[in-house]
C-alpha positions, 0 to 999 in steps of 0.5 A, a space after each residue: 485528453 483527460 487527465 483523469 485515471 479513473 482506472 487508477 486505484 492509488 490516484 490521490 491516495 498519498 504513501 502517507 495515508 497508504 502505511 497509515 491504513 495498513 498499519 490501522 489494518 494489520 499492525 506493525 507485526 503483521 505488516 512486518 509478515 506481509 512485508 520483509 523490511 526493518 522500518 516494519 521491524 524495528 522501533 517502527 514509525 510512519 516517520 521512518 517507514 516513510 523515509 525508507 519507502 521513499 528512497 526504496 522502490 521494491 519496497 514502496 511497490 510492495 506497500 502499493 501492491 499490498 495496500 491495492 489487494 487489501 482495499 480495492 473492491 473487486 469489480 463486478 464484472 469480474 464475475 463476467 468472464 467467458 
């Protein structure tokens, strides 16, 4: 059996890299609209948006989601369906 997951957008990608990226992306504000939490809100930092992340599933899911719909490629054969 492989273990690779080839159908696995965020295998490898670390929650570090993935708060980084949307920071980069939309800033502390906007990520704050996209996502309701104070570590976005107040005196922000990876540090402690990390911290919380890690103790907060809902939260984390949030920032996985966003981070998916923001970053992956839609798939070509999406444009396939019957």
């Amino acid at each position: 059996m492989s273990n690779k997951q080839e159908n696995n957008f965020l295998h490898g990608i670390t929650l570090e890299k993935m708060v980084t990226d949307l920071v980069e992306h939309y800033g502390w504000d906007g990520l704050a609209q996209r996502i309701d939490v104070n570590c976005f809100k107040s005196d922000p930092s990876i540090k402690s948006s990390l911290k919380f992340l890690r103790k907060t599933q809902w939260a984390r899911d949030k920032v996985e989601s966003l981070y998916i719909s923001t970053f992956s490629k839609p798939s070509p054969w999406d444009n396939f369906k019957k």
